[in-house]
C-alpha positions in Angstrom: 134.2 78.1 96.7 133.7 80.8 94.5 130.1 80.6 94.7 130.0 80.4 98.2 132.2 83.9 98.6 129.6 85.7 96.5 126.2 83.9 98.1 128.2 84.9 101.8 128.8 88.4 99.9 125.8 89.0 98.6 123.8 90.2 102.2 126.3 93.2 102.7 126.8 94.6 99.3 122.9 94.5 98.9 123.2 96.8 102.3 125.9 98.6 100.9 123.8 99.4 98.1 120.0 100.4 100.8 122.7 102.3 102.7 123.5 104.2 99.5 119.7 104.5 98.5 118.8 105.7 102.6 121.5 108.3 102.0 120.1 109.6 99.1 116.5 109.7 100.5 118.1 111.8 103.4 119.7 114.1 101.7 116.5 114.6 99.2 114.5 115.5 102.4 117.6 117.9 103.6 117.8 119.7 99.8 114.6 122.1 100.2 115.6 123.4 103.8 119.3 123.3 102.6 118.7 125.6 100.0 115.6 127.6 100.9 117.2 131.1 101.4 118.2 131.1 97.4 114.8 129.3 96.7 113.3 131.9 98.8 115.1 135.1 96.9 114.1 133.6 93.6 110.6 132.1 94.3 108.8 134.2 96.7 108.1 131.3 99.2 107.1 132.6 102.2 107.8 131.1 105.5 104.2 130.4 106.0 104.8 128.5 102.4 107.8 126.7 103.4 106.5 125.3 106.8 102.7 124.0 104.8 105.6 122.5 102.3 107.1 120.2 105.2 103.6 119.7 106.7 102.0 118.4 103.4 105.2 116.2 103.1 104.2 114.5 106.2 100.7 114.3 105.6 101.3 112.5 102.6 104.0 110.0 104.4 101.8 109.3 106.8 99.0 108.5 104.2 100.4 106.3 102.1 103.1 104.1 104.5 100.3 101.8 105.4 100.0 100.7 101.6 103.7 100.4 101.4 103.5 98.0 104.4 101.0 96.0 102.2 102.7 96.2 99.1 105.9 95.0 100.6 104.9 91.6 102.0 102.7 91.2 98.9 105.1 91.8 96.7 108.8 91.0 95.8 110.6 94.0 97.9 113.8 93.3 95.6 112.1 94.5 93.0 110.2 97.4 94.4 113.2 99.1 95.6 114.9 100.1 92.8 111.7 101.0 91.2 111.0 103.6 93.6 113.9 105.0 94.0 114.1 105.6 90.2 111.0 107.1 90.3 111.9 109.6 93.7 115.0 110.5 92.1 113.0 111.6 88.9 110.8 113.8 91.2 113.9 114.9 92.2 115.3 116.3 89.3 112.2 117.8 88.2 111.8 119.4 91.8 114.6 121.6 89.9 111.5 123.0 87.6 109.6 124.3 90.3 108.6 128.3 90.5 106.4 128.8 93.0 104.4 127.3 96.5 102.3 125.0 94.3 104.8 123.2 92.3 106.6 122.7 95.5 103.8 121.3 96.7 103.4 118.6 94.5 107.0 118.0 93.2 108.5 117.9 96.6 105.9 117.2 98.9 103.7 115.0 97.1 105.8 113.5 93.9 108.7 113.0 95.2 107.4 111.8 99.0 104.6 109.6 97.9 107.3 107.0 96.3 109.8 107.2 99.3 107.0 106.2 101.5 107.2 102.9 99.8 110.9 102.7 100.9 111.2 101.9 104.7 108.9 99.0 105.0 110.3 97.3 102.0 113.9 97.9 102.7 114.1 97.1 106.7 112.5 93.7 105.8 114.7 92.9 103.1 117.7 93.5 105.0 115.8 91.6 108.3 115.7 88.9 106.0 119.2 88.2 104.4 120.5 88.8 107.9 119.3 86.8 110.5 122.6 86.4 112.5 123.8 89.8 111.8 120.3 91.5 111.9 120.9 94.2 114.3 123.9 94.8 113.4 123.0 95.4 109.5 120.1 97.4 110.5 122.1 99.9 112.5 124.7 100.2 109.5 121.4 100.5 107.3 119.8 103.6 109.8 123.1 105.1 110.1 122.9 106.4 106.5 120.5 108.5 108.5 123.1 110.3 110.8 125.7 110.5 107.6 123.2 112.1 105.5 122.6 114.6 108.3 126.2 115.5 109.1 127.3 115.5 105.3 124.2 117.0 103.9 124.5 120.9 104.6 129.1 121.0 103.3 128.1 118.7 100.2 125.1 120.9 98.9 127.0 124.3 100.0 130.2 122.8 97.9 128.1 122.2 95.0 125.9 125.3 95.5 128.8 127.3 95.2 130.1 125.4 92.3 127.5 125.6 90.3 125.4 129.0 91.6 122.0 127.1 90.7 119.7 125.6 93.3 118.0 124.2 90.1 121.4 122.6 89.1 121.4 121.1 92.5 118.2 119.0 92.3 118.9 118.1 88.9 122.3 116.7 89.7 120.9 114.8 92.7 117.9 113.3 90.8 120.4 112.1 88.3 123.0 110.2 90.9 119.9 109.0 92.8 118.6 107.7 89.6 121.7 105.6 88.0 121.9 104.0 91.8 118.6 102.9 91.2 119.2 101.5 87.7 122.2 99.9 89.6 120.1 98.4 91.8 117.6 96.9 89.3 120.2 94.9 87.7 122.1 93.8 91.1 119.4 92.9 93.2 118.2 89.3 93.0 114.6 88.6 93.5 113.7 87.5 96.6 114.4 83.2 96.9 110.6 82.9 97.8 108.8 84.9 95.6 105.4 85.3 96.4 102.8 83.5 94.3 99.4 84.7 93.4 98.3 81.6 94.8 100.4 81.9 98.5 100.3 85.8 98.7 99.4 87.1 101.9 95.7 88.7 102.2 95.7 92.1 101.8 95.7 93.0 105.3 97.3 90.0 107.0 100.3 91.5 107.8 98.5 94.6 109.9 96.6 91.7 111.4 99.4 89.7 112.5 101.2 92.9 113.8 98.2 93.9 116.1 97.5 90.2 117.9 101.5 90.7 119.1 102.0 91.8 122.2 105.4 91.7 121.7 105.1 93.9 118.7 103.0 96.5 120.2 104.9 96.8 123.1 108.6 97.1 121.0 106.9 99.5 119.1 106.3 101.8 122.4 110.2 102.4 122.0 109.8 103.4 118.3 107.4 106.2 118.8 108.7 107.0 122.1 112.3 108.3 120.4 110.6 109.8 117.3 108.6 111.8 119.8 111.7 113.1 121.2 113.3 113.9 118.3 111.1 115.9 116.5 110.8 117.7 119.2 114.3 117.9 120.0 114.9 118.9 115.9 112.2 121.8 116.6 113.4 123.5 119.5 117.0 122.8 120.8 118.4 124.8 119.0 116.7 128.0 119.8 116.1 126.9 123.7 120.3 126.9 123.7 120.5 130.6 121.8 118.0 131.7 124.1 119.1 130.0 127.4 122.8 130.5 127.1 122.6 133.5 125.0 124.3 131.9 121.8 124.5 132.4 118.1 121.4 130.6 116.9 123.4 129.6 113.9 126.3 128.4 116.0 123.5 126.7 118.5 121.9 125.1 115.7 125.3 123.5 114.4 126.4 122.2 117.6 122.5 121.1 118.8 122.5 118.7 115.5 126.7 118.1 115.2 126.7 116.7 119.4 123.5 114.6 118.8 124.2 112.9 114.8 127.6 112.3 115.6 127.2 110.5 118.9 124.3 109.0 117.5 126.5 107.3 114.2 129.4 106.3 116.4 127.3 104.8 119.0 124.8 102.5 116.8 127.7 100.6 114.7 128.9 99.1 117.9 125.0 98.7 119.5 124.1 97.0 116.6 126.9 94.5 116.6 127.0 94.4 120.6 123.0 93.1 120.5 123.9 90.6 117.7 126.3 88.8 119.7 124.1 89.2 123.1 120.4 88.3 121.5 122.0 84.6 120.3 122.5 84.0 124.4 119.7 86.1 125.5 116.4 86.1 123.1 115.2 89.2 125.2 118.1 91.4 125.4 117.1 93.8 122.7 114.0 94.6 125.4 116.1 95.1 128.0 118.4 96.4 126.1 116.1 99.6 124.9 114.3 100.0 128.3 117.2 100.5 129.8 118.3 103.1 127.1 115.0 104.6 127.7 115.2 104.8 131.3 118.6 106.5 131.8 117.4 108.7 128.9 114.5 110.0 131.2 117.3 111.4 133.7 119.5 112.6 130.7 116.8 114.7 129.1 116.2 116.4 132.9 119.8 117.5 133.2 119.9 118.7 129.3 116.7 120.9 130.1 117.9 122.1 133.5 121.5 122.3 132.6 123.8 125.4 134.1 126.1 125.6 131.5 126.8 124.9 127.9 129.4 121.8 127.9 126.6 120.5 130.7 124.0 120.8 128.3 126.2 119.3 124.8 127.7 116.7 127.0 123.7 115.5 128.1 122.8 115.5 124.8 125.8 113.7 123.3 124.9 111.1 126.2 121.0 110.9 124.9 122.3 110.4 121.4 123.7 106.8 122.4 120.1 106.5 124.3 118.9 107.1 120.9 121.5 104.8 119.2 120.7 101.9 121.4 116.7 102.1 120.5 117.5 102.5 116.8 120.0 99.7 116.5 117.2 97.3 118.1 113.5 98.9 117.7 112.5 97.1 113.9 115.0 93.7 114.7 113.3 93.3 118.2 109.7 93.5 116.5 110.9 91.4 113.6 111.5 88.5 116.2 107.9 88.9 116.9 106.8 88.0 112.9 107.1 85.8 110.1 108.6 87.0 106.9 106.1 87.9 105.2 104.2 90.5 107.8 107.3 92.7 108.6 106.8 95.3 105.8 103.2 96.4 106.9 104.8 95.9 110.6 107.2 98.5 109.2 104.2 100.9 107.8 101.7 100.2 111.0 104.8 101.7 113.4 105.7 104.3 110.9 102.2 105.6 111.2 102.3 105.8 114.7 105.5 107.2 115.3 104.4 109.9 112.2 101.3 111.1 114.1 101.5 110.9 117.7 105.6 112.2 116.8 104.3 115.2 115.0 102.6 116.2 118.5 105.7 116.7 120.1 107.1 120.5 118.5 103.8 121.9 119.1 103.5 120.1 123.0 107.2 122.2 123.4 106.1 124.9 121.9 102.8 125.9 123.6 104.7 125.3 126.8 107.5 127.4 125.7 104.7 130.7 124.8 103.3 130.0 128.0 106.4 129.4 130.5 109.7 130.8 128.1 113.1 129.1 128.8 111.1 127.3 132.0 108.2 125.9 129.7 111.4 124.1 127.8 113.1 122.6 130.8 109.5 121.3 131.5 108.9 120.0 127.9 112.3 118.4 127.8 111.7 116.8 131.1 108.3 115.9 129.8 109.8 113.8 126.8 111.6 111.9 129.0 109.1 110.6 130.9 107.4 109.4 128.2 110.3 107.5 127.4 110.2 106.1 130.9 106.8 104.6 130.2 108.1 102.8 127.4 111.0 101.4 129.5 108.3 100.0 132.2 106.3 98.3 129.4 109.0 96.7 127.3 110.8 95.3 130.7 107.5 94.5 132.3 106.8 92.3 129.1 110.4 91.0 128.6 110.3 89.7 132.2 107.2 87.3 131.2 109.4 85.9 128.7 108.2 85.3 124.7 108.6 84.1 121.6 111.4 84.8 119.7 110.6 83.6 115.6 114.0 82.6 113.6 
C-alpha cells in the first residue's frame, strides 16, 4: 500500500518540484529589469544597452529551442532537467560579476539563457507524460509558476534589495537557491520508465517531422502563437497607452496593466485546467473548442479594452482577456500532445516555441509603428488588430475540430 501512495505521489511532487524550477526561471528573467535603475547608476548601461540585452536574450532562445526539442525526445528529460537548471542558476550567480554591457551580454543573455532554453520542451513533456488523466490540469499548475513569478517577483527582490543594498548580492543569492533546487532535483527525479536506448532513439529530427505531417498540431499551435502575439504586445504598450489615454501615473498604470491581467490570469487557469480534464475524457475535442472559443470572445474583448471610455472599462476588459488567456494556456501544449506519441513532444515543444518567439516578437513593433503614426488612435487600432488575429485562430481550430481527429492516449 505503501508503495502505491508514493508511485500515486510521485506525478505531483515531481510538479511540485518543475513548478519550483518554472518559478525560478521567471524570476531570473524578471532580476535584470527588476534591478536595472541600481545596475544602471553603478554600470553605465544605457537604455540603448539594456533593450540590445533583452533582444540578444531572445535571439539566443529562439536559436537554440529547436535543439532542446531534439535533445528532449532523445534523451532522458529526467535527467536533463536538473542539469540545466544547475547550470542557469550558476550563470545566475555569476551574472552578480558583471560590470559593464558586454558581460551582461554574455552572462545574462547568452550564459544564463542558452541553458533555460533547454527547459520548456523537456519539462512540458515530462509532466504530459506522468499525467495523462490530469494532463491539463498539471500543466496549468505547471504555467502558473508563470503568473506567481510575475506578481511575486518585483516585492521579493525589492525586500531583499533593501536588505542587503547589493544588486550583486541579489544574483548571487538567487543563483545559489536556484542551484540547491537543482541538486534537489537530481537526486529526486527518477529516470524516465522507458529510457531511450541507443538502439530505439528517435532520429535526430523525427520529432520535427512528426510535428509538421499533424494537422492537428499545426492548427493547435495557431492558438499558441496567437496569445504570445498578444502578449508581448500587450507587455510593451499597455501600460503607457493607459498613462497616456487616461492621463495616469505610468508607474501606477504599469502596476495595475500587469496586477489585473497576472492575477486573473493565475486564478482562472487552476480551474481551466482541471474543468478541461474532466470535459476532454467525454469529449476528445473540447480543448479545440475549448480555445477557439476563448479566442473568439477575446477578439471583442481586446476592441472594448482599446476603445474603452473609462479606466474600470478598460481593467475590467483586460481582467476578462486574462481568462481568454488562461483558457488557451491551460490547453495549447495538452491539446497538441494528443496529436503525438511520447517521444516527439519535446521538439513539438521547441518547433511552437520558435514560432510563437519570432512571429511574437513582431507584435511591439506592429503597436508601435501604428502608435508613431496614429497616437492613442494607432493603439485602439493595434489592440483591435491583435484580436483579430486571434479570431483566425478560433476559425481554424473549430473548423478542424468539427472534422473530428485523432486523439493519441
Amino acid at each position: 500500500m505503501s508503495d502505491l501512495i508514493k508511485k500515486s505521489a510521485y506525478p505531483w511532487l515531481l510538479l511540485a518540484g518543475l513548478f519550483a524550477a518554472n518559478w525560478f526561471y521567471q524570476i531570473d528573467r524578471a532580476l535584470f529589469g527588476i534591478m536595472l535603475v541600481p545596475i544602471q547608476a553603478e554600470t553605465g548601461l544605457s537604455d540603448v544597452q539594456a533593450g540590445l540585452c533583452d533582444t540578444v536574450l531572445f535571439v539566443v532562445y529562439a536559436c537554440l529551442v529547436p535543439l532542446a526539442g531534439m535533445i528532449g525526445d532523445r534523451f532522458d528529460r529526467a535527467r536533463i532537467i536538473p542539469v540545466i537548471v544547475i547550470v542557469w542558476s550558476v550563470m545566475t550567480a555569476a551574472t552578480g560579476l558583471a560590470g559593464g554591457f558586454l558581460s551582461f551580454v554574455f552572462l545574462r543573455s547568452f550564459a544564463t539563457t542558452s541553458p533555460q532554453a533547454f527547459y520548456g520542451p523537456s519539462a512540458y513533456a515530462l509532466i504530459a507524460e506522468h499525467h495523462e488523466r490530469t494532463r491539463t490540469a498539471a500543466l496549468s499548475i505547471h504555467q502558473s509558476a508563470y503568473y506567481f513569478g510575475l506578481l511575486t517577483s518585483g516585492a521579493i527582490v525589492a525586500g531583499i534589495l533593501g536588505w542587503v543594498n547589493s544588486w550583486h548580492v541579489v544574483y548571487y543569492l538567487f543563483g545559489a537557491a536556484g542551484a540547491a533546487l537543482g541538486l534537489w532535483l537530481l537526486f529526486f527525479l527518477r529516470p524516465e520508465a522507458k529510457p531511450v536506448s541507443v538502439v530505439s532513439r528517435p532520429k535526430l529530427l523525427a520529432g520535427f517531422k512528426a510535428f509538421f505531417h499533424s494537422p492537428g498540431a499545426l492548427v493547435g499551435s495557431t492558438a499558441f502563437v496567437a496569445i504570445v502575439f498578444v502578449n508581448n504586445a500587450y507587455a510593451a504598450w499597455a501600460p503607457k497607452f493607459a498613462a497616456v489615454k487616461f492621463g495616469l501615473d505610468p508607474a501606477k498604470a504599469a502596476m495595475s496593466a500587469m496586477f489585473y491581467y497576472n492575477v486573473s490570469s493565475l486564478a482562472a487557469i487552476l480551474l481551466v485546467g482541471w474543468l478541461s480534464d474532466r470535459m476532454v475524457a467525454r469529449y476528445p475535442r473540447f480543448r479545440m473548442f475549448a480555445m477557439a472559443g476563448a479566442l473568439a470572445v477575446g477578439a471583442p474583448v481586446l476592441v472594448v479594452f482599446g476603445h474603452a471610455s473609462s479606466v474600470f472599462l478598460t481593467w475590467l476588459s483586460i481582467v476578462l482577456f486574462g481568462v481568454v488567456r488562461a483558457v488557451v494556456e491551460a490547453n495549447m501544449f495538452a491539446n497538441v500532445f494528443d496529436q503525438l506519441p511520447s517521444e516527439t513532444r519535446s521538439s513539438a515543444v521547441g518547433a511552437m516555441s520558435v514560432f510563437a518567439a519570432l512571429f511574437g516578437s513582431l507584435s511591439p513593433l506592429f503597436v508601435g509603428v501604428l502608435s508613431d503614426r496614429f497616437g492613442t488612435s494607432g493603439f485602439e487600432l493595434g489592440f483591435a488588430t491583435l484580436g483579430g488575429l486571434g479570431l483566425c485562430s478560433a476559425i481554424a481550430l473549430s473548423a478542424f475540430a468539427c472534422k473530428g481527429r485523432k486523439v493519441l492516449p
